[in-house]
C-alpha positions in Angstrom: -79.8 -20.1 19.3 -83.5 -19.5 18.0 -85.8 -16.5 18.4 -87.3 -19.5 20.5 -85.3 -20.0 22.2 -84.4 -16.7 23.8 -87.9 -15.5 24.3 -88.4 -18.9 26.7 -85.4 -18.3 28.2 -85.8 -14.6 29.2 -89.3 -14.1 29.4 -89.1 -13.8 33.3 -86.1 -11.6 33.1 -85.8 -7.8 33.9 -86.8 -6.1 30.6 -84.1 -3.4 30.7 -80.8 -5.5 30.4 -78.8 -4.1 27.9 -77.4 -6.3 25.4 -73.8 -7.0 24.2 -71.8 -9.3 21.9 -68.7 -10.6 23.0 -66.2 -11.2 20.7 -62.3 -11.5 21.4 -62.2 -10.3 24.9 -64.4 -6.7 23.6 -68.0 -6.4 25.0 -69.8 -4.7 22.1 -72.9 -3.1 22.2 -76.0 -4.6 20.0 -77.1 -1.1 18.5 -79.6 -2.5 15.5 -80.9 -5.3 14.9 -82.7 -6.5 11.8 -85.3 -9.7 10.5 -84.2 -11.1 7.1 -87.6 -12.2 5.7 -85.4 -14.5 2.9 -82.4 -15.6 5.0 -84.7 -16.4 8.1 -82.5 -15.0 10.5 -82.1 -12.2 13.2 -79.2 -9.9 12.6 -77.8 -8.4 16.0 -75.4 -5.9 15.0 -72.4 -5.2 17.0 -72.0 -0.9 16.2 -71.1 1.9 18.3 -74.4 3.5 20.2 -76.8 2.7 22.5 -77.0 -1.2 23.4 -80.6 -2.6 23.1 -82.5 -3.7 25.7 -83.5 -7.3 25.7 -87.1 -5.8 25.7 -86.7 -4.9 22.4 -84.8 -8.1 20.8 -87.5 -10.4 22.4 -90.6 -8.1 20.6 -88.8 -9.1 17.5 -88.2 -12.8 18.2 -92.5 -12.9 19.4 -93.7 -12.2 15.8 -90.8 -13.7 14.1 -90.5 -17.1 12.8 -89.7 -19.4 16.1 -87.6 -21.2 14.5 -85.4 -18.5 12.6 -81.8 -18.6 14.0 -80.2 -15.5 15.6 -76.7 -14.7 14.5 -74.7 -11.0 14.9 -73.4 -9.2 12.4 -69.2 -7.6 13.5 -67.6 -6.1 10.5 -69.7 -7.5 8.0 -69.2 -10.6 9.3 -72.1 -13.1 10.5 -71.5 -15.0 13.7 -74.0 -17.6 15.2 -75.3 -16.9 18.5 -75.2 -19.9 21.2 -76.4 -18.6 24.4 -75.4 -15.5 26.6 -74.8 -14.9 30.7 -75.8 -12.3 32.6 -73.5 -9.8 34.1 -74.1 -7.6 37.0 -78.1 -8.1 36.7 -77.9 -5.4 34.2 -76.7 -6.7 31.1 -76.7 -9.8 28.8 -73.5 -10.8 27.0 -74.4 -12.5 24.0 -71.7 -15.2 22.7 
């Protein structure tokens, strides 16, 4: 998915979903997130805290490069984001 991508896609939606990864059955929060300049990418990362809103991810993707991919970082490793679904009108799963 592109930064793009997910502001067209949730621009209409209810700015205080909280966002999550899913990865092997776990629903983890996306705590931080980070724009690599170099890399052109946007780092989600999957840590213990407070998950973001999608508020705040979609600010980022607004002045970032449209066409910068988004991946999330889980143990140091980088996985590629491909869409999400929503969950209970509260949160977005990210997978």
């Amino acid at each position: 998915m592109y930064t793009k991508d997910l502001v067209n896609a949730t621009k209409n939606f209810n700015p205080n979903y909280r966002c999550f990864f899913e990865f092997n059955k776990k629903n983890l929060p996306l705590s931080k997130l980070k724009y690599d300049k170099e890399r052109n990418i946007l780092i989600l990362f999957a840590e213990n805290g407070i998950a973001l809103k999608v508020q705040d991810i979609s600010i980022i993707c607004q002045v970032s490069n449209p066409e910068s991919k988004i991946v999330c970082s889980y143990n140091s490793t980088l996985y590629p984001i491909f869409g999400f679904r929503i969950v209970n009108r509260e949160k977005l799963f990210f997978a």
